[in-house]
N, C-alpha and C positions, 0 to 999 in steps of 0.2 A: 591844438595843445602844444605848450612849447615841453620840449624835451631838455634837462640838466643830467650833468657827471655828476654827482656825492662824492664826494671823500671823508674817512674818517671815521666811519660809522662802523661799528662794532657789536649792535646786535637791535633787537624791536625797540629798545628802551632809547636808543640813538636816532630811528626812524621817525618815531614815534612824535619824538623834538622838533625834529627839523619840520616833518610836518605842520606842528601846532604852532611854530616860530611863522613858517609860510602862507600859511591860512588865515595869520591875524593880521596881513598887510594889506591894506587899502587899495580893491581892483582885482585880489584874487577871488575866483569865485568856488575854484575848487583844487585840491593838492592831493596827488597820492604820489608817497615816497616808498619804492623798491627797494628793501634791502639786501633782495636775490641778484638785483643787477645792479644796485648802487648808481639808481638814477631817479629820478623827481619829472613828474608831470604834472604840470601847470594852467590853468586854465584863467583867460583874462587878462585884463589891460596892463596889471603891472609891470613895470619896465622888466630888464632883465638885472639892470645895476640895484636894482631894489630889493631885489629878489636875492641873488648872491649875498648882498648885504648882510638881509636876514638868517641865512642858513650861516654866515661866516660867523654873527653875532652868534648865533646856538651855539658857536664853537668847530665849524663843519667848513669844508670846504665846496667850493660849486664851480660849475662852468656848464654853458651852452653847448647842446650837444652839435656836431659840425656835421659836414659830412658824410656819406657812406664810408669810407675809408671809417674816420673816428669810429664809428655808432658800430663797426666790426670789432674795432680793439676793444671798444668798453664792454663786448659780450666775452672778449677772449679770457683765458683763464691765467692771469697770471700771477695772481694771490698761491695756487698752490706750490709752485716749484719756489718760492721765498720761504712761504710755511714748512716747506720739508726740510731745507738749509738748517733753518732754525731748532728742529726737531732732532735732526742729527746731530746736531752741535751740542742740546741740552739735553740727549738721550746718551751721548758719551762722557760727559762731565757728573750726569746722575749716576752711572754706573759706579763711577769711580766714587763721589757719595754716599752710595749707596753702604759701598765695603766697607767705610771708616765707618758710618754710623749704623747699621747694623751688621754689616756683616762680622765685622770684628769682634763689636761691643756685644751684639745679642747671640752669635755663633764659633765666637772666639774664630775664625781667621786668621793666618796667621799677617802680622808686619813687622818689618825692620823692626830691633829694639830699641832704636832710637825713639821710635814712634809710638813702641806699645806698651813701655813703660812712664809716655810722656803724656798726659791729660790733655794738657792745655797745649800742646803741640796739633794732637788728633782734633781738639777743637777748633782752632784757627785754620787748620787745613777746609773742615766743615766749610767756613767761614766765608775763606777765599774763594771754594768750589761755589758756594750757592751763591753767592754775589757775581759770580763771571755767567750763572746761568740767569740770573734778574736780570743783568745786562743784555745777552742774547734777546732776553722775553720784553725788554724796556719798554715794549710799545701797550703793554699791557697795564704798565705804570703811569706813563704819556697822558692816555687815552682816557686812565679812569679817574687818574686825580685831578686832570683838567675838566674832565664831565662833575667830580663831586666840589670841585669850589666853584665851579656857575651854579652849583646849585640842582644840579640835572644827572644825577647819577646814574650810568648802565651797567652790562655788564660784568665790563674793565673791570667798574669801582668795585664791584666785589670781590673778583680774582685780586687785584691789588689790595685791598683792604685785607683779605686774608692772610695773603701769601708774607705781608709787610707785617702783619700782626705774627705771623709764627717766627718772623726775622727776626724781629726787635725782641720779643720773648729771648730768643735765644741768647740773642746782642746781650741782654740783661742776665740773663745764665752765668755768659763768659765772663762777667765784671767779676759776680759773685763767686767764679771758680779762680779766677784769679787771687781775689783779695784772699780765699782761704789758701790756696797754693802760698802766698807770701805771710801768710800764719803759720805755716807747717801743717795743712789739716790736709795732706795728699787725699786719703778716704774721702771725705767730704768733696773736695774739690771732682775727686770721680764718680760720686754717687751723682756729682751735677748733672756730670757728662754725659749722665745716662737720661736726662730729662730737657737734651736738647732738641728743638723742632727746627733743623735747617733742613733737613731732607723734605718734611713736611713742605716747607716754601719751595723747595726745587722741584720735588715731586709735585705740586699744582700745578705750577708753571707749566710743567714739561706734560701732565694730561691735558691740560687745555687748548694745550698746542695740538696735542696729537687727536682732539675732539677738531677744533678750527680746521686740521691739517683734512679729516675728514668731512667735514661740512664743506669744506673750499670746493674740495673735489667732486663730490657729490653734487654742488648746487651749479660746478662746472658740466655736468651733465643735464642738468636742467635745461640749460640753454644753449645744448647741442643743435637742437632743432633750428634754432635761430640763427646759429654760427652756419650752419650747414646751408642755410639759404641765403646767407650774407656772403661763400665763397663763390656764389654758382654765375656772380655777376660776374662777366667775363672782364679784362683788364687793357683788351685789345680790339682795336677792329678793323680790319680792310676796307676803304672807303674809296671813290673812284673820286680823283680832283683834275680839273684839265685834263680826263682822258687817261688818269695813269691811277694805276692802282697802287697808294701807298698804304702804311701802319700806322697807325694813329690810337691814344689812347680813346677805349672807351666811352672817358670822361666828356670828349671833343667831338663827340659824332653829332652836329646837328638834325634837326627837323628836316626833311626834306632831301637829307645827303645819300646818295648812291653808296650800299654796300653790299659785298659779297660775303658770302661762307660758304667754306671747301668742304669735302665729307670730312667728317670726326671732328669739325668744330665748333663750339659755343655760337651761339647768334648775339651779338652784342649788345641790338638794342630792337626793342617793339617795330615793328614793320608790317609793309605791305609785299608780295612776292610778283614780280616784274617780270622776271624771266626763271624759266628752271625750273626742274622737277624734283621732287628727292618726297623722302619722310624724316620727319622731326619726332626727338624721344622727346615728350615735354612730362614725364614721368615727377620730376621735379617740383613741378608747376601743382599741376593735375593729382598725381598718384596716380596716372594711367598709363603701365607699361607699356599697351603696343601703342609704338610709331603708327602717329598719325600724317595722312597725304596731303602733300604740299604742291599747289601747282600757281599760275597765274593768277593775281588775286587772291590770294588766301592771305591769311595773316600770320606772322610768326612774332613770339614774345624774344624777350634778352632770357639769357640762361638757361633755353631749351637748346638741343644738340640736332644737329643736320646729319642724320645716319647715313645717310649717301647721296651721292648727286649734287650738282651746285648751284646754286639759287644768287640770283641777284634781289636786292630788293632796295625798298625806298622805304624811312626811318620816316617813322608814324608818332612816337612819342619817343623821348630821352631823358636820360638820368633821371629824377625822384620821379617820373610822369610814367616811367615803363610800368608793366605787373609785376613785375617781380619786386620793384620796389615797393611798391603800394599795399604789396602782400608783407614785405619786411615792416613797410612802417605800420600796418595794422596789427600783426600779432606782437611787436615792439611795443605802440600806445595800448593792447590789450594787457601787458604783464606790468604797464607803468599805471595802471588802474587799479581799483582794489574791490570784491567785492562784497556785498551786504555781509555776509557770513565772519570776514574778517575785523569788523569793527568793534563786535564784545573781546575778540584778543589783542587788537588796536588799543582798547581804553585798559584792559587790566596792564598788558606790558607798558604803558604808560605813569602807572603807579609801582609798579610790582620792584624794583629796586629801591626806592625810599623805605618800601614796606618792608623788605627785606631785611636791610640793614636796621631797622628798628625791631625789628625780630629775636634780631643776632645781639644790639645789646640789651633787649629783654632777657632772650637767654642767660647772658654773662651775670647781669643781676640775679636772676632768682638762683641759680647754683652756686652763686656767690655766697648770697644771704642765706642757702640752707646748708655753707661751711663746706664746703667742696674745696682743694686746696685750686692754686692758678692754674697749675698743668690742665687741671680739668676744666675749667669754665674756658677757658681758652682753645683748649680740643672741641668745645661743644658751639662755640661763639663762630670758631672758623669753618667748621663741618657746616654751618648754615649758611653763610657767606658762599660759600665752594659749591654748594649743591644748586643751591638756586639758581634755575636759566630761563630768562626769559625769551632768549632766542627760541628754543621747542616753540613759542606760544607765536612769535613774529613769525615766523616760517611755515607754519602750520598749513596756512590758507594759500602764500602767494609761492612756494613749490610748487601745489600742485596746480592751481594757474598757470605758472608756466608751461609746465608739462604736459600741461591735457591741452592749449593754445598750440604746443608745438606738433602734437598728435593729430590736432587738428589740420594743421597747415598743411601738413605733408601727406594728409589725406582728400586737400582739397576744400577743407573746411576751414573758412576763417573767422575765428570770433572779433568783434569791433573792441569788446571789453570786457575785462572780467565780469560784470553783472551779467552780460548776455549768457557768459559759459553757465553761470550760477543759475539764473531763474529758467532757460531753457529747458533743465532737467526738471523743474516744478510743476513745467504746463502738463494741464490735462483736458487742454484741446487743441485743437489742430486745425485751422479754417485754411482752406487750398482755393489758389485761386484756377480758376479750370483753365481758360486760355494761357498757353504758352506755362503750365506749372504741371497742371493735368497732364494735359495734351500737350503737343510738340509744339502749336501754334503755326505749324506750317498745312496750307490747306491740301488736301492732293485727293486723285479723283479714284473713287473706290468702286463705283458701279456704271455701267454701259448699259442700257436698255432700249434698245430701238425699236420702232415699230416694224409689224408686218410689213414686208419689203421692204424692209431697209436694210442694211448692213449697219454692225457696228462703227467700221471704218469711214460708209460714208456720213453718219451721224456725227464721228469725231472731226472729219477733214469738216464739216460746214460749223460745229461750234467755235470751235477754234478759232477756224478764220474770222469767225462775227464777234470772239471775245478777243481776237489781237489785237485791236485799239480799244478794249478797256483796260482800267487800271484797279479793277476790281481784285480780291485778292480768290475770289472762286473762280474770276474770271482767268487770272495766272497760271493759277494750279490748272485749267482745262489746257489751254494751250503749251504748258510745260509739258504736260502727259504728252499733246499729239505732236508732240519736236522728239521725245524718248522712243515715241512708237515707228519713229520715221515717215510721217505721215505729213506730204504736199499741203502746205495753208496755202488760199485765193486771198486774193485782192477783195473787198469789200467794197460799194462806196455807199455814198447818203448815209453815212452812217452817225446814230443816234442815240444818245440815252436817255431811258424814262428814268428819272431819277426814284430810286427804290422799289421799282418793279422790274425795270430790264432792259433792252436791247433790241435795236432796230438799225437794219443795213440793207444795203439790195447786194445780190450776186449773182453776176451773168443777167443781169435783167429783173430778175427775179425778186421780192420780197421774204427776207429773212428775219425771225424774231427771235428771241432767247431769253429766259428770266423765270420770274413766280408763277404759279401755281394760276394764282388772282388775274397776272398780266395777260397768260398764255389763254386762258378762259375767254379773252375777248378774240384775238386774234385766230381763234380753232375749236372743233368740237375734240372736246378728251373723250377716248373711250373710256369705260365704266373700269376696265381692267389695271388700264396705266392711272387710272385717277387713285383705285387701292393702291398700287405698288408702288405710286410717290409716298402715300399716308406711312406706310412699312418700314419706307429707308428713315422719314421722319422721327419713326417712333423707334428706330435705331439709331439716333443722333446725327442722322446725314442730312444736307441739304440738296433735296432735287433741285434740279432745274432744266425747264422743257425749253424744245426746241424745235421750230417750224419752220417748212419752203411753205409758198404760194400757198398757205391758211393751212398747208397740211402736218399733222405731228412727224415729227420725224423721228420721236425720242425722251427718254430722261436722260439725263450725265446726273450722278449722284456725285457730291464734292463732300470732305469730310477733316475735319482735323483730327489726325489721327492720336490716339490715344497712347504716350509712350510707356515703352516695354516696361518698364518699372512702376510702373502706378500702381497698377492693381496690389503688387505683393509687397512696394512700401506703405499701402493704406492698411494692409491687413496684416503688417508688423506693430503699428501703430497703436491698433486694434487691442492686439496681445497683450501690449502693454499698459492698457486700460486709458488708452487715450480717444478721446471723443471727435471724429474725424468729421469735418464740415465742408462742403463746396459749393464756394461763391460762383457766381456768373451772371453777364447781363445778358447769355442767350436765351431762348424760349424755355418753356418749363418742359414742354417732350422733348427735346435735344438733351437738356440738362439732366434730366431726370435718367435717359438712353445710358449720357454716362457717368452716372453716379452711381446706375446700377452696375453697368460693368466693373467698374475700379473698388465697389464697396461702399462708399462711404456712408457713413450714420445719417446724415442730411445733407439735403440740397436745396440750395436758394438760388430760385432764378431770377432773371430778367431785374440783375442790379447795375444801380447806373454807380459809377464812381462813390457819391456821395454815400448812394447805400450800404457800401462795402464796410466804411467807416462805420457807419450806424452798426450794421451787423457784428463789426469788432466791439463793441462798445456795451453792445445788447447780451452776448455769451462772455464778456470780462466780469457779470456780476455773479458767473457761476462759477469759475475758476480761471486761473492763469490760463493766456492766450495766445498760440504761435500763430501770427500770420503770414503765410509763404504767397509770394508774387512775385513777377517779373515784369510789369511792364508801367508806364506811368500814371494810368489811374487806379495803381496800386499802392502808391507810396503815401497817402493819408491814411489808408488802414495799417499799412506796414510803423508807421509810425505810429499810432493809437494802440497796437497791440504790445502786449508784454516783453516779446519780444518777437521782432519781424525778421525774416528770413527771405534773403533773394536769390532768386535761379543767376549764376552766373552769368549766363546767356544774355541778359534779361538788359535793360537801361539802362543805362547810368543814374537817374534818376531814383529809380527803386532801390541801386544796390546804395545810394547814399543816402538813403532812408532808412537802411536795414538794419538790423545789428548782429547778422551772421548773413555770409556769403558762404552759397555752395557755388564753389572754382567748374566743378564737375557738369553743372545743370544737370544732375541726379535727383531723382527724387528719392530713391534709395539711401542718398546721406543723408536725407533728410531724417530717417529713423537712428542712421548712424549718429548724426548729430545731436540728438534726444539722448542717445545710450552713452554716448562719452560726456554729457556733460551730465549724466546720472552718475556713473564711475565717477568722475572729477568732485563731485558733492560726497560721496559716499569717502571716498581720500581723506576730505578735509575734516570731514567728521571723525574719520579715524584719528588724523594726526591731533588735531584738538583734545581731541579722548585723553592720548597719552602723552600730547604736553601739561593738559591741569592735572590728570592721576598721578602724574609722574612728580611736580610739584606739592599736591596736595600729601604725598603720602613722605614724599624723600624729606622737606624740610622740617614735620612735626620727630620723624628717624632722626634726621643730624641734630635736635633742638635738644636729644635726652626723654622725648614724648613716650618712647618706647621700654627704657633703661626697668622698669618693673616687671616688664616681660622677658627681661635679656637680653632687649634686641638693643645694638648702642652704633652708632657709625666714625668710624676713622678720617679724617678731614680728608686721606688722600683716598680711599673711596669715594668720597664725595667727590672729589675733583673728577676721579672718572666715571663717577654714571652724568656728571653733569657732559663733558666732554660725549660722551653714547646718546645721550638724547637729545641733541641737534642733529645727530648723524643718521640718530634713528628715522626721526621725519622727515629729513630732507629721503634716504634709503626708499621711506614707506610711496612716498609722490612719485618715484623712478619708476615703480613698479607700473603707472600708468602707460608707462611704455612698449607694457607686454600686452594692455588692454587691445580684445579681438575686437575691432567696431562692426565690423560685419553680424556678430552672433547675437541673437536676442538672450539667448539663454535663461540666464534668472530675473532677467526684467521684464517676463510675463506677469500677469497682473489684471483685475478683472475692473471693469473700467468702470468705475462713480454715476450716479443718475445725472446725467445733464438732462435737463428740459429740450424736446425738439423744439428747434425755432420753426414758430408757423412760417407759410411760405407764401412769400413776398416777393411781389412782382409788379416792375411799371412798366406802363404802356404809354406812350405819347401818339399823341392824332393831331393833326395839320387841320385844323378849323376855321372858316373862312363866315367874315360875318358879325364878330364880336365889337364892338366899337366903344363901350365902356367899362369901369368898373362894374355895373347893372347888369353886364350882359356876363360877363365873368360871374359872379354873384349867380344867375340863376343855370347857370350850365354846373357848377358846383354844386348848389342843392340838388337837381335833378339827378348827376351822378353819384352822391353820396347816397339818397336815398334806393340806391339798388345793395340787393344784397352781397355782399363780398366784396363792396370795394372800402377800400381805409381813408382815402382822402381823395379829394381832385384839386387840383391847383390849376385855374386857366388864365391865362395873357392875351389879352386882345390887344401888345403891341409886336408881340413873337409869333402870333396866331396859334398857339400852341395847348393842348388840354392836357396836362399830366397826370394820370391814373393809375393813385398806388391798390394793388389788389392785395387781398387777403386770402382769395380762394379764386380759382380758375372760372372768372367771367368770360362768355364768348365777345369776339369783336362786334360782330351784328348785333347786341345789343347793346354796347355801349356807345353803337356810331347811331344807332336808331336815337336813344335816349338824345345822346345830343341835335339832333334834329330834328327832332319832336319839338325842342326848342327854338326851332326856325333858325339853327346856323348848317354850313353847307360841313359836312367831312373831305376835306384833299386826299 
């Protein structure tokens, strides 16, 4: 997505333009224009000079967004300290207007008698004061009579249009008090005086300011979060060149370059750690207060802090390729998006100023024609002009975007796009994938069982040793254990693998085996007792695996991916909130099912291969909206098929670029947070929307006269300041996301919808030897189909391979019988 600067834009009706200017150019495919951050993101081949072009043509300024440096200043806030300049300037010059035109005239005040016996002296001074305050506010004149002769009116034009309309009234007052001043008609000439509207113009001016002056500010807090992770890029780095430790920006640390950091300061750039010991706050990063340990080999990001100790390390990535950059530019492209929700305030603030102003001179005609003198259609013409904001309606959606993106960030949670923050909060299901999302993904060995006369110990010294030249990852986790336990591994030799049954080595002489259930069966007699208490760890989601000297058992070692801490009580957060909780996996159906029931979840689907994963998103999307949470790479075609995909930090590169929310943390537990904030976030936008059309719908038929039967009638400079309060009020209502607990379920309990259980589905593949045509394929097919509880068989007699989707738990002795009943061999 290319990123642009805006300039120029002044409220939705501005955005709005430029948008619809950008979108008609040949090669763009998509445009959302910010006018929280006064930046445009662009999708497609269009040049960049094309592009500018078009936005200049709207009338708008552009440029490419540059650098980190730039993309910090265009979040900085420098609209407000201009806006208050302006506000002081037109809040001391209306004072002083204030006293001649009412204070004096409606309160008698006293002034000079030069002054207070002079008419048309106190009018020119009006005159002068509220022309020096148009001047101050000029930009409000600029901005809107260059938007209404293109043809493209916004906010401006109506502040202008009014504030000019109560000028020129007046301008035409003073002619007419003049001319009777040079008749002798003094009376006359001061009954004028008293039906002048300059305060009215300076007074707009000067609330619209002090609404802008408020919305600047406010929407300058929006994008704290952002500013806040745009400082944390450090600006310096110690790097080692020919042996010496020099200062170098930054900007300048390559791939590969040798750098240090001292205690208490910034890490500059993504790394690996070479020498040194310390802990790093990555609080920033994460949301995770305590300092994490840092030793040889570990990694450390830019913008995390070295709390003590000094670390050398080697720069792994730099500038836009660190995390912390990746994390700026994602919730940056997240606020420069727009989502579904914003488009019905997208199209009205589109029209809503042409309609406006034909509103205002509807008004003027009909109290015209029902004899109203000018003072009145004119107070009622600009009272509608004044009130009218289409900002409330532009703002609505893409504050709290911002806000809930930046809540996110700094809790570890990154949204890709506003749709993700939006539709996230709509699912009401939740499919988990079990390896590395469930569980840790890391294998480790949870039970010891060795036979009579055995020891534990000598059980673990001989597996170990006979899995230290595999690369198994049960194989790992056994030998990882017996290096923790401090426990002597042997030398091995002839050593062998069956491939998907097990292990074969000699030691000392000796004949050593290691592996299945199936494998060990040939090589030993299992007693009746270890052959139960393998079935037990099984049907607790462990994998045995036996081990034998010289044909004797020596043991089980049970291995197990353990289940993390957070599973169980973010499934059954989940839960409360009436969301439909699912867990994929392509292990067995008693492993899966072991921990599906531990952790909770409403269903479990085993023994799926990749492709199934996708099918299974595909099959619960026709029940309702669907989050699919994974981490690894044969997750990211469901990750992407689902409504919206969710990746464990931890996880692949692949998956998290598939995704459309990253938890930073690998928590499962944000994972419910993530669900609640972008519940609040929807719940926001529904508010501010409420009270930007109620706020519209009821204030302009008030200032139109709609009400004048009832009594109720509105003053233009009322208008001026509820219009100036309700931009401030929605940008105020989205801040309040700031206070949102993400940890508390609270009120987003909720009792969860019928989803249909998915039946459970499971394949099986078998190495079949023997197949030589499509014929032969064709009747192992039929054969297998016609058993009960299978859904299909697909076989390949150039892969030798029979794949058997189950519908219900078939044993394997019968499906390897069937197929050999067919005269082919099972491997």
């Amino acid at each position: 997505m290319k990123q642009f600067n805006i300039t120029g834009m002044s409220c939705a009706a501005c955005s709005a333009r430029v948008e619809k200017a950008v979108s008609a150019l040949q090669g763009v495919r998509s445009c959302s224009v910010s006018l929280l951050t006064n930046s445009m993101g662009v999708e497609g081949n269009a040049t960049d000079d094309d592009i500018i072009k078009a936005v200049e043509a709207a009338g708008y300024g552009a440029s490419p967004k540059g650098e980190r440096k730039e993309k910090s200043e265009a979040v900085s806030d420098k609209e407000t300290p201009a806006l208050i300049r302006r506000l002081v300037s037109s809040v001391v010059l209306l004072l002083v207007l204030m006293y001649f035109s009412m204070g004096h005239i409606m309160w008698g005040f006293p002034l000079p008698s030069v002054l207070s016996e002079n008419a048309m002296a106190q009018a020119l001074i009006q005159l002068l004061l509220t022309g020096a305050v148009m001047v101050i506010n000029q930009r409000f004149f600029i901005s809107g009579f260059t938007a209404l002769f293109r043809r493209a009116p916004n906010m401006d034009s109506l502040v202008a249009l009014g504030s000019s309309a109560s000028f020129i009234y007046s301008v035409c007052q003073l002619f007419l008090m003049s001319a009777r001043m040079t008749g002798g008609d003094a009376d006359g000439a001061l009954h004028l005086l008293h039906g002048l509207y300059f305060e009215s113009a300076a007074m707009i001016l000067t609330l619209i300011t002090v609404g802008k002056m408020l919305e600047s500010r406010s929407k300058g807090k929006t994008t704290a979060a952002l500013s806040a992770l745009m400082s944390l890029a450090p600006k310096r780095a110690r790097v080692i060149r020919d042996g010496k430790e020099i200062e170098i920006s930054a900007e300048d640390v390559k791939v590969g370059d040798i750098f240090v950091v001292y205690p208490g300061e910034s890490i500059p750039t993504d790394g690996v750690v070479i020498e040194g010991v310390s802990a790093v706050n990555e609080s920033a990063l994460t949301g995770e207060s305590v300092p994490v340990d840092k030793s040889e080999g570990a990694s450390v990001a830019s913008g995390t802090i070295n709390s003590f100790g000094f670390l050398r390390c080697r720069a792994t990535r730099v500038g836009e390729d660190t995390a912390l950059a990746q994390i700026i530019k994602t919730v940056t492209e997240a606020a420069a998006t727009k989502a579904p929700i914003a488009k019905v305030a997208d199209k009205v603030s589109g029209v809503f100023v042409p309609v406006v102003i034909g509103i205002a001179a509807v008004t003027a005609i009909v109290w015209a024609i029902l004899g109203y003198d000018a003072s009145f259609v004119l107070s009622r013409a600009v009272s509608v002009l004044v009130i009218s904001c289409p900002c409330a309606l532009g703002l609505a959606t893409p504050v709290a975007i911002m806000v809930g993106s930046g809540v996110g960030a700094k809790n570890g949670i990154l949204f890709k796009s506003a749709i993700s923050l939006e539709e996230t909060g709509r699912a009401n299901i939740v499919i988990l994938d079990k390896t590395g999302t469930v569980t840790s993904g890391k294998m480790t060995v949870t039970d010891i069982l060795p036979s009579k006369d055995e020891s534990e110990e000598a059980l673990l010294a001989l597996a170990a040793s006979l899995e230290k030249k595999s690369e198994h990852p049960l194989g790992i986790a056994v030998v990882e254990y017996a290096r923790e336990k401090g426990i002597e591994l042997s030398e091995v030799t002839d050593f062998m693998t069956v491939t998907g049954s097990g292990l074969y080595a000699k030691l000392d002489g000796e004949e050593i085996c290691g592996g299945s259930l199936k494998y060990i069966e040939e090589k030993s007699e299992l007693p009746e007792d270890m052959r139960n208490k393998a079935y037990r760890l099984a049907e607790n989601g462990k994998t045995p695996m036996f081990f034998t000297r010289s044909g004797k058992l020596m043991g089980i070692i049970a291995v197990s991916d353990t289940i993390r801490e957070d599973s169980a009580e973010a499934v059954s957060e989940l839960k409360a909130m009436g969301i439909h909780v699912v867990m994929l996996t392509g292990d067995n159906e008693r492993t899966a099912n072991a921990v599906g029931e531990k952790v909770g979840v409403d269903d479990v689907i085993a023994g799926v291969l990749p492709g199934g994963k996708e099918e299974a998103v595909r099959r619960y999307a026709e029940q309702g909206k669907v989050i699919m949470v994974g981490d690894g790479i044969n997750d990211a075609p469901a990750l992407t098929r689902a409504d919206v995909g969710i990746a464990i930090g931890a996880g692949t590169d692949v998956a998290i670029d598939a995704a459309d929310v990253v938890l930073v943390k690998s928590r499962l537990k944000d994972l419910t947070a993530t669900v609640r904030l972008s519940k609040a976030t929807l719940r926001n936008i529904h508010e501010n929307l409420f009270w930007a059309f109620i706020y519209n719908a009821i204030g302009i038929p008030l200032a139109a006269g709609a009400f004048i039967p009832l009594g109720l009638t509105l003053d233009p400079m009322f208008g001026a300041a509820a219009m100036s309060l309700s931009s401030f009020c929605v940008v105020s209502n989205a801040l309040r996301l700031n206070l949102f607990k993400l940890y508390d379920i609270g009120k987003f309990r909720k009792k969860a919808k019928g989803i249909k259980t998915e039946d459970k589905i499971m394949e099986k593949t078998f190495k079949v030897d023997g197949m030589m045509c499509a014929h032969c394929e064709a009747h192992v097919k039929k054969a297998l189909e016609a058993i009960d509880g299978v859904e299909s068989a697909v076989a390949s007699h150039e892969q030798k391979t029979v794949v058997v989707t189950l519908g219900a738990d078939v044993p394997d002795d019968v499906l390897k019988k069937t197929i050999e009943d067919e005269g082919y061999t099972v491997l």
